[in-house]
C-alpha positions in Angstrom: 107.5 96.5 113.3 104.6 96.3 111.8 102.5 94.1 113.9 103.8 96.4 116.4 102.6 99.6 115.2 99.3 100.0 116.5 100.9 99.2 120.1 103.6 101.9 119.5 101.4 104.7 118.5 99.3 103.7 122.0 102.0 103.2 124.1 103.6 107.0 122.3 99.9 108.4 123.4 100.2 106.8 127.1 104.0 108.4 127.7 103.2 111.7 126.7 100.0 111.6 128.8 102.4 110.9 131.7 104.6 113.5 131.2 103.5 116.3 133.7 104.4 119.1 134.9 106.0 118.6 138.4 107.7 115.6 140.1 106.3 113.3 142.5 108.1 115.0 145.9 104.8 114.4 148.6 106.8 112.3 152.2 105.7 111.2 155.1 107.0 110.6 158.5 110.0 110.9 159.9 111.6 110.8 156.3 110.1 114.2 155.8 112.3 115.9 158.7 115.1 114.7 157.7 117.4 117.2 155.6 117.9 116.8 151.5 120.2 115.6 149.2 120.0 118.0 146.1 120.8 115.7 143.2 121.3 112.7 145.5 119.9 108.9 144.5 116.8 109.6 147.1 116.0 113.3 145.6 112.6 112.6 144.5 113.1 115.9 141.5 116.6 113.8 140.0 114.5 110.4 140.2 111.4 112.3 138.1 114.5 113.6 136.0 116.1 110.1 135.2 112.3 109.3 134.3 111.5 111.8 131.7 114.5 111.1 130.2 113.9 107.6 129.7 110.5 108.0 128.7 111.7 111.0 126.3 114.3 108.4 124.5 111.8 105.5 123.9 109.4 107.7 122.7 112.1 108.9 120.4 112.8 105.3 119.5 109.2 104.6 119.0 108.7 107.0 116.6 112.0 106.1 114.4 110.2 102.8 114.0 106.9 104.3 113.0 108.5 106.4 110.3 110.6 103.6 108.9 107.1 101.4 108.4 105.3 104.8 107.2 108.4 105.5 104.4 107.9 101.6 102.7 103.7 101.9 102.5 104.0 103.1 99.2 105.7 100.2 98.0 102.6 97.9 98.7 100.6 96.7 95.6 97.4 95.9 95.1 94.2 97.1 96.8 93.8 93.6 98.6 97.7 93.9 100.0 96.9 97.5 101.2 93.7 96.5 102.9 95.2 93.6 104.7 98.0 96.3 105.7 95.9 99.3 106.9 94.0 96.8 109.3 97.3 95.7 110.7 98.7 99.0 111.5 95.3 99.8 112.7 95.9 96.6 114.8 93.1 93.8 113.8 93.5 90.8 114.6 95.3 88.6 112.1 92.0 85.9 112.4 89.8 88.8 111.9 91.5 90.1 108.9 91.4 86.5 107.5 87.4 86.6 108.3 87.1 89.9 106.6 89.5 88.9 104.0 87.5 85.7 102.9 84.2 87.8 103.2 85.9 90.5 100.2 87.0 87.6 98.4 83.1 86.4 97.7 
């Protein structure tokens, strides 16, 4: 999960910046004549619906995860154990944080 972080909070940032107001209901053709389910598999409101709510519980999911990393930072010790662990959640490379590691260490 903690590799994973930095993704989590993006991919938490992208979902919410989905979520609009009003569902995707624009057709064309002959599809548009033709009369409407309410609640049916092709009603374009009940697929943006099924959507949210999908989106809503990995968000919700998401954010479990993040909290259960955030609770166990303060059992880190050591300023070189925290470092190393900030620029993972703030998702550095692992080769990176070895270069600036080294580079601390002189």
């Amino acid at each position: 999960m903690i590799t994973d972080y930095h993704w989590m909070v993006n991919a938490i940032k992208e979902i919410r910046s989905e979520m609009v107001i009003g569902a995707k209901t624009a057709q064309y053709g002959i599809k548009a004549t033709l009369p409407k389910v309410a609640g049916g598999v092709g009603d374009p409101n009940m697929q943006e619906a099924i959507r949210r709510s999908k989106n809503i519980k990995r968000v919700a999911e998401y954010e479990k995860k993040l909290l259960e990393v955030q609770k166990l930072l303060d059992k880190v010790s050591g300023d070189r154990e925290l470092y190393v662990l900030n620029w993972v959640l703030d998702g550095y490379s692992m080769p990176w944080i070895g270069k600036v590691g080294a580079f601390l260490r002189q």
